[in-house]
N, C-alpha and C positions, 0 to 999 in steps of 0.2 A: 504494500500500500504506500503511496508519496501522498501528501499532501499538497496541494498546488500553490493555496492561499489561504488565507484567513482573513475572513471579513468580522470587525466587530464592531457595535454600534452599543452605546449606552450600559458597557457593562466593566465595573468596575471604574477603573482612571479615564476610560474612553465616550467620553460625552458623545462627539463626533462618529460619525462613519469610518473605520479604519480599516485600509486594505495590508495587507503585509505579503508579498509573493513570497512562497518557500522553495526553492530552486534545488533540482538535484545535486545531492552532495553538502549540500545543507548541515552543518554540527555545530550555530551555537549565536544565540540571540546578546549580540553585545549593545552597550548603553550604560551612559552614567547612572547615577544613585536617582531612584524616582522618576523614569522615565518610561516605567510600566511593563519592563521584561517578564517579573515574576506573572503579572496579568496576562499577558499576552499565553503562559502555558494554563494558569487559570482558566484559561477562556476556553483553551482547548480539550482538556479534563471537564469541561462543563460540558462541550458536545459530546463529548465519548458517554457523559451518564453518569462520570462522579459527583453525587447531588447531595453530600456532606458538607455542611460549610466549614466548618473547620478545617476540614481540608483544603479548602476551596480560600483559608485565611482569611474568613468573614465568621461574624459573632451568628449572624441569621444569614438565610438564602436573599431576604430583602435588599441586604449591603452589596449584594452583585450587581444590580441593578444603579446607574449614575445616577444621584440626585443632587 
């Protein structure tokens, strides 16, 4: 399985619509402190169906959601 892209929109740090291409060969989302790397695999563990927020580093499911 490759993933292509990831689209996120309103979930967690990402108010905005966010595309991200994930390109073959692909090993490792770099960025400074607070720029929403760890989010960016949150987001992806959200679509696979990890639906624990603690896992997910939110107190409730509601905290995934940008407000």
């Amino acid at each position: 399985m490759h993933i292509k892209k990831i689209s996120v929109r309103n979930f967690k740090s990402f108010a905005k619509r966010v595309e991200i291409p994930i390109y073959e060969g692909f090993t490792v989302i770099s960025g400074p402190n607070g720029s929403g790397k760890s989010n960016i695999i949150d987001s992806i563990l959200f679509c696979l169906g990890l639906s624990h927020s603690t896992k997910l580093r939110a107190d409730r499911l509601t905290d995934l959601i940008y407000s």
